[in-house]
C-alpha positions as CSV (number, residue, x, y, z in Angstrom):
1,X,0.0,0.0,0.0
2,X,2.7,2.6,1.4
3,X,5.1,1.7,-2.6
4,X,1.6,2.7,-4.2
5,X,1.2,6.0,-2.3
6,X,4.8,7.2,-3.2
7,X,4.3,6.4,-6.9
8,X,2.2,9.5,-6.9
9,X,5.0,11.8,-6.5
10,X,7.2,10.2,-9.1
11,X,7.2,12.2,-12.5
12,X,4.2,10.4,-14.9
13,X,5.9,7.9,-17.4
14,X,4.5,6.9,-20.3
15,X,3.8,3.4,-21.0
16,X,6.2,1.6,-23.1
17,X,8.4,-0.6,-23.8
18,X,11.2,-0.9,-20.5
19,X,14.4,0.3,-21.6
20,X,18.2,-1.0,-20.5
21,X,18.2,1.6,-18.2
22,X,14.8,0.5,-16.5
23,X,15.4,-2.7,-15.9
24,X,19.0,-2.3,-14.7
25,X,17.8,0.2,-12.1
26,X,14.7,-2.1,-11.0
27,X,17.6,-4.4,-10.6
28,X,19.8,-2.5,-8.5
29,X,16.9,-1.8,-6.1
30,X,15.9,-5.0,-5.5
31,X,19.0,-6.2,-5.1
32,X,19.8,-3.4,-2.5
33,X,16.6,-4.3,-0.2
34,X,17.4,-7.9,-0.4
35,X,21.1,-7.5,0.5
36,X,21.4,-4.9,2.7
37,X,19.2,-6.2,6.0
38,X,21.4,-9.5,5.3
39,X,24.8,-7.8,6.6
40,X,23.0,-7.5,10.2
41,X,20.4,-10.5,9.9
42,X,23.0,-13.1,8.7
43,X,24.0,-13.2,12.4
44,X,20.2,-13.3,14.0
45,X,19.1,-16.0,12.0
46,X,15.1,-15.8,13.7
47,X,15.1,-12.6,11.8
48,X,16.6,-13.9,9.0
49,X,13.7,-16.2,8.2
50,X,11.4,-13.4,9.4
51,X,12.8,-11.3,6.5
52,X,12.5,-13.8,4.2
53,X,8.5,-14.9,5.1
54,X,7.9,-11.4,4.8
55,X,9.4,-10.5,1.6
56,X,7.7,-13.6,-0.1
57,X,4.3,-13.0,1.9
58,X,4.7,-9.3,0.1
59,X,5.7,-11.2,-3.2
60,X,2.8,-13.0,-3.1
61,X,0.6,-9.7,-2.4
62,X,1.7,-8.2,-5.4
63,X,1.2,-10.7,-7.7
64,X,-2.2,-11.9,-6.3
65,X,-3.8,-8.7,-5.6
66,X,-1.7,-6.1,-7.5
67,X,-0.6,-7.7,-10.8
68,X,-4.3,-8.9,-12.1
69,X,-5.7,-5.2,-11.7
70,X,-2.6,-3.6,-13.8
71,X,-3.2,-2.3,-17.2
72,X,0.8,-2.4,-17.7
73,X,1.0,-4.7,-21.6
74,X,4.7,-4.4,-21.0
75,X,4.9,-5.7,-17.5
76,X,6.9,-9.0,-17.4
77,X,4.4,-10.0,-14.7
78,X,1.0,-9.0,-16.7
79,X,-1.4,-11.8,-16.6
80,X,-3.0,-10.3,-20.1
81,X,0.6,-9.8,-21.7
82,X,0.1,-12.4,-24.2
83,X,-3.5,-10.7,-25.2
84,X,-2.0,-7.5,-25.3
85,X,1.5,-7.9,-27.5
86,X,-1.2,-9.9,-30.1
């Protein structure tokens, strides 16, 4: 909910195709907020699992009740992708 607020303050993009650039930096984020926690959780391992239930549970959110309501044909995750690029 909170990722969904914030996009309102990022410039407006126009839908497209996802460039180099786009995906490398979608990369580098991810990467980051998986990484990151791991240099203190790697030695409280309760909190290490923690971590990683919450990150999938939040996967899971996003591609159960997020992904089927985007209108995104360029989305790698778009259950109507196939309709769209037709």
């Amino acid at each position: 909910m909170v990722p969904g607020k914030l996009t309102k303050f990022l410039p407006k993009r126009k839908q497209g195709p996802y460039s180099f650039v786009d995906i490398l930096s979608t990369l580098i984020s991810i990467g980051a907020v998986l990484a990151v926690p791991h240099l203190w959780l790697v030695y409280n391992i309760p909190s290490l699992v923690l971590f990683w239930l919450l990150m999938i549970a939040a996967a899971l959110d996003i591609i159960i009740l997020v992904c089927p309501d985007c209108s995104n044909k360029y989305c790698f995750l778009c259950p109507g992708k196939s309709k769209h690029l037709k």
